[in-house]
N, C-alpha and C positions, 0 to 999 in steps of 0.2 A: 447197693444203696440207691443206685439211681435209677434203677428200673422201681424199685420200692416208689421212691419221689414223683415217681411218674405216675405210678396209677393212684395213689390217696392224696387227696387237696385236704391240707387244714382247714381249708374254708367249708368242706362239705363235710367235716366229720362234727361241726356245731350242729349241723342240721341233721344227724343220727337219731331217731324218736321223736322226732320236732312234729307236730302237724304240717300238714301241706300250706297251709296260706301264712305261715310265719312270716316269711319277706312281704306278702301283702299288707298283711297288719302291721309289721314296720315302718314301712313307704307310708299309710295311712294315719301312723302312730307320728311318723316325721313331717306332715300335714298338719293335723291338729296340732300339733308342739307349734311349727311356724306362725298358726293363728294366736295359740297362747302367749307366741311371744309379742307379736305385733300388739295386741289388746294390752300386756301389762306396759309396752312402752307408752301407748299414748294414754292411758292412765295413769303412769309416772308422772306425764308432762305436765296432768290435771292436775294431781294429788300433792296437797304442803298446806302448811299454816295461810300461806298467801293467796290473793283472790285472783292471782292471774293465772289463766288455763290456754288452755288449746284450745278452746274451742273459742272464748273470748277472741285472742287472735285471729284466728282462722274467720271469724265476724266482721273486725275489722278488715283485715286484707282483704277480704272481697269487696267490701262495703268503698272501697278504694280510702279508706283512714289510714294516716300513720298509727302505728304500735306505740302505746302511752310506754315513756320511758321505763318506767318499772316493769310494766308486762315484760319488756323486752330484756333488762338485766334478769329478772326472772329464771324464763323460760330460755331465755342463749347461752347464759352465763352463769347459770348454777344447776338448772334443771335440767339442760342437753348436756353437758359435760358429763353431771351423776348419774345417768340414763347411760351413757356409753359408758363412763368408768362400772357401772353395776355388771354392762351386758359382758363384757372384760373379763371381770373379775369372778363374776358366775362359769363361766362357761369355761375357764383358767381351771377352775380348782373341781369342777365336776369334772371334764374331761380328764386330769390328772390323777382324781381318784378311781375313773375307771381304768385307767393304764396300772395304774400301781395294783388292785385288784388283779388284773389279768396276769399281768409281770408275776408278781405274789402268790399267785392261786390263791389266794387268800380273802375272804369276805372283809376281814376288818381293818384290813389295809385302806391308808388314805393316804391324800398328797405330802404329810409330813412324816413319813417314814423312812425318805429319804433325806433327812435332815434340814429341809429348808425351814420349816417353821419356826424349829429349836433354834438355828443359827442366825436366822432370820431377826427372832424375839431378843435375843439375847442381844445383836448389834443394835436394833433398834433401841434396848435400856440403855446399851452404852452411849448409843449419840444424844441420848435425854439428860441423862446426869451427868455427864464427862462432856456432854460438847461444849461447855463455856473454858474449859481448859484446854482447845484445842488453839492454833494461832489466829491470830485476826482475820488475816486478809482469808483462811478458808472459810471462817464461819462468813466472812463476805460474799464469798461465792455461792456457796451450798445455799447460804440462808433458808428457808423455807425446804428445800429438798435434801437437806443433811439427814432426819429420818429414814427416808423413802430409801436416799442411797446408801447408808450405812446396813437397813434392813434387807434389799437386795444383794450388799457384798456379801453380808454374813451368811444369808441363804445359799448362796454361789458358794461362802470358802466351806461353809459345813458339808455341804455335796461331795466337793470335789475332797476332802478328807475323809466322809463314809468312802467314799468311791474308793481310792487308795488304800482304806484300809481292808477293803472286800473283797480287792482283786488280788490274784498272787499268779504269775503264771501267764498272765494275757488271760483268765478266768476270775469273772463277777461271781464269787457266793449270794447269793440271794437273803440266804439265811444269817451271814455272815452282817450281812448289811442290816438286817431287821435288828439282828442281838447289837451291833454297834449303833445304832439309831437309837432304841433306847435309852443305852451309855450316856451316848451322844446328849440325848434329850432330859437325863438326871441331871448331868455337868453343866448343861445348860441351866436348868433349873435354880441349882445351888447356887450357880454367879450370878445370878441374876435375883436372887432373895439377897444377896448381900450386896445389890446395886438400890435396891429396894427400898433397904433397912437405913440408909446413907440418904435417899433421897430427899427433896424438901416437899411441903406442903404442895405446892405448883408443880413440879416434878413429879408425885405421885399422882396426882390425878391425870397429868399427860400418860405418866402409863398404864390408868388402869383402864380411860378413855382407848389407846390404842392395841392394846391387849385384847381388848371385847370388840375391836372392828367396828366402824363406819364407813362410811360413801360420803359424809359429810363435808370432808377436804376438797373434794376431788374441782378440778380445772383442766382447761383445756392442755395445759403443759403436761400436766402428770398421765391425761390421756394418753398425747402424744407420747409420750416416753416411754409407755407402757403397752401400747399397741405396737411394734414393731414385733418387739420382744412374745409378748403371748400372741400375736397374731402367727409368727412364725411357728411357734409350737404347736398351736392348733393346726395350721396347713401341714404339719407333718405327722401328727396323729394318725389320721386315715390309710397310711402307709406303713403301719404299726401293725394294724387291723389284722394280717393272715398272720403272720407271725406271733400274735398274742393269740389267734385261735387256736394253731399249735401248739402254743408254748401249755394250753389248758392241757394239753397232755402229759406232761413232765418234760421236763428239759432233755433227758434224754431220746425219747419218743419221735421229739421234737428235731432233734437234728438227724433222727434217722428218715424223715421224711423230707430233706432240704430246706429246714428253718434254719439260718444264720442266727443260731440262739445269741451267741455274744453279741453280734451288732444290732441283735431287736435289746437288749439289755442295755448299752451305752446308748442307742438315742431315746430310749424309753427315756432311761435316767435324766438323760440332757433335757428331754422335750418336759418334762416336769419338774425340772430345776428351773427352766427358765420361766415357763408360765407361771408357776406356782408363787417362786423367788419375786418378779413381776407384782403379782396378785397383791402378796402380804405386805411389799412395800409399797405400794400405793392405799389399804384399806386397814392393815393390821390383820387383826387375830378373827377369822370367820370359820364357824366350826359346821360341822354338819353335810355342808353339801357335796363335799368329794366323797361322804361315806353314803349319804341315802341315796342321791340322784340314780349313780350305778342302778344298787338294787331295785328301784323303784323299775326301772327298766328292762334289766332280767328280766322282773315278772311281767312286765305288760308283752315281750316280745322275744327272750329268750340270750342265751351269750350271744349272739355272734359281733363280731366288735366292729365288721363294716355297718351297721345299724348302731350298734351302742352307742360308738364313740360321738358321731354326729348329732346322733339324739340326746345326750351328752349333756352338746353343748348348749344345746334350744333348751331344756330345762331348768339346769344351771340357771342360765340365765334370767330364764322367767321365773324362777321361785328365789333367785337373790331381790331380783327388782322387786317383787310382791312383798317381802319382807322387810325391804326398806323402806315401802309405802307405810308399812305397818306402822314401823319403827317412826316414824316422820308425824303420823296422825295421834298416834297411840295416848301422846302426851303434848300433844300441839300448844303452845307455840313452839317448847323443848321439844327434842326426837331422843328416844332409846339409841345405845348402841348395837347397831345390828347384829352383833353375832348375839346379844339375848335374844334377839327374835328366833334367829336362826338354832338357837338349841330349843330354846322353849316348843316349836314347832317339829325340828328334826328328832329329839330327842324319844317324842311318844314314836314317831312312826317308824325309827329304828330298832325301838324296842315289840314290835308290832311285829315288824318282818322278822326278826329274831325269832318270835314266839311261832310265829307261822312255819319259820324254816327250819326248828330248832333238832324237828328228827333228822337234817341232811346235813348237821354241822357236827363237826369232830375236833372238838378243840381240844 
């Protein structure tokens, strides 16, 4: 086995039929991504019902003028917070969909197959219509973040119960985990129609508002809170990379060539527990972009997951922010909640790359 491991690199068996300039057109594809993203943030800062911009400011401040008070709640305090909670949240839930993909071998795997969404949604119902029955002084504390963190633990306990139920042995089923994620994601379902069904007028529109996902909340606090958490996940992503090249080979394949298939499986799991878990409780229910972004990428540049993952994240990010400009102008003064944009939009081009790839899929 270890002379085996020595001569075949996971990482150069992505590149078997590849054209020659594939890593060039990556590094060139992760160029252009940078610009895409730079351009949708300062057209975020532009883009809203209200007449303060960036560029307004930037007029001022050179002009040596103070910033009119409104430009400045504006743009510091509601438009830079939602700007960095978008680029978060985007690059959270693409990145996680491509681990879960590679993990998976599976094309239609996304961030909530490992439970966080289901566990996720379900805590968030409970802390909507059950949190006035909870004691005083925590609804004092929580106030305003009782959502956020009820939908992060539930994300976290539902994980950590696929998790336990998958493994047996010091060995993760993979498959194990997909069939109980499902389970998982009915049971969720049904308690949560019957939290639904209980709810009040005010109540249901909280959750059908956080169900369909916005950016709309977001402040500097829930940034902070949420960047520790998905920032960590992201810096360990890239460290995923040869091991998830490998792991495209089956898991067995995979540890005969010195892939540590369990311990790519438990931080995979972790690193998309926490971004993910993260993501839904700061924005709710955003569908789409852990399942196109990947593929979108694939094709412009091929698996290898030291490119993907990164690229990933530049995506994500720029096509959640683009959508929430959408979502913001669409119906100006009101805004959409963002995950209609995000199906509305993902939906046709998922269905696209489907039709394209449909002779290489075996379902």
């Amino acid at each position: 086995m270890s002379t085996l491991s020595t001569v075949i690199d996971p990482d150069a068996l992505t590149d078997l039929g590849a054209v020659p300039d594939r890593r060039h057109r990556a590094r060139r594809l992760t160029l252009a991504l940078l610009l895409l993203l730079a351009l949708t943030c300062i057209l975020s800062l532009t883009t809203g019902a209200s007449q303060a911009s960036l560029w307004r400011a930037l007029a001022h401040l050179y002009g040596g003028q103070d910033l009119a008070t409104m430009d400045r709640i504006v743009l510091l305090d509601i438009r830079l917070p939602r700007l960095c909670m978008g680029i978060l949240v985007g690059a959270a839930l693409a990145v996680s969909g491509a681990v879960m993909q590679g993990l998976f071998r599976n094309p239609l795997a996304d961030p909530g197959i490992v439970g966080v969404s289901a566990g996720a949604g379900l805590a968030a119902i409970c802390a909507i219509v059950l949190g006035a029955f909870l004691p005083l002084s925590l609804q004092q504390i929580l106030g305003s973040a009782l959502v956020p963190v009820a939908a992060f633990l539930g994300g976290w306990g539902s994980t950590l119960l696929l998790y336990r139920v998958s493994t047996q042995g010091g060995q993760t089923s993979v498959a194990t985990m997909l069939l109980a994620g499902i389970a998982l994601g009915a049971l969720a379902g049904a308690v949560s129609g019957v939290l639904v069904y209980y709810s009040d007028d005010n109540q249901l529109r909280d959750l059908t508002f956080w169900g369909m996902g916005s950016l709309a909340g977001a402040t500097w606090t829930k940034v902070l809170v949420a960047l520790p958490i998905i920032g960590l996940a992201l810096a360990a992503a890239p460290f995923l990379a040869r091991g998830l090249n490998g792991m495209a080979l089956g898991e067995a394949a995979a540890g005969h060539i010195g892939i540590p298939v369990q311990r790519v499986k438990n931080s995979a799991i972790l690193a998309v527990a926490g971004a993910t878990g993260a993501a839904v409780a700061v924005s709710g229910g955003i569908g789409f972009i852990g399942i196109v972004v990947p593929h979108l990428l694939r094709l412009a540049t091929g698996p290898d997951h030291h490119s993907l993952l990164p690229n990933a994240a530049l995506l994500g990010a720029a096509l959640l922010l683009a959508a929430d400009m959408i979502a913001r102008v669409v119906v100006a003064p009101a805004e959409l909640p963002i995950g209609i944009i995000t199906a509305i939009l993902g939906a046709p081009v998922f269905l696209w790359i489907l039709l394209r790839r449909r002779g290489e899929l075996s379902i």
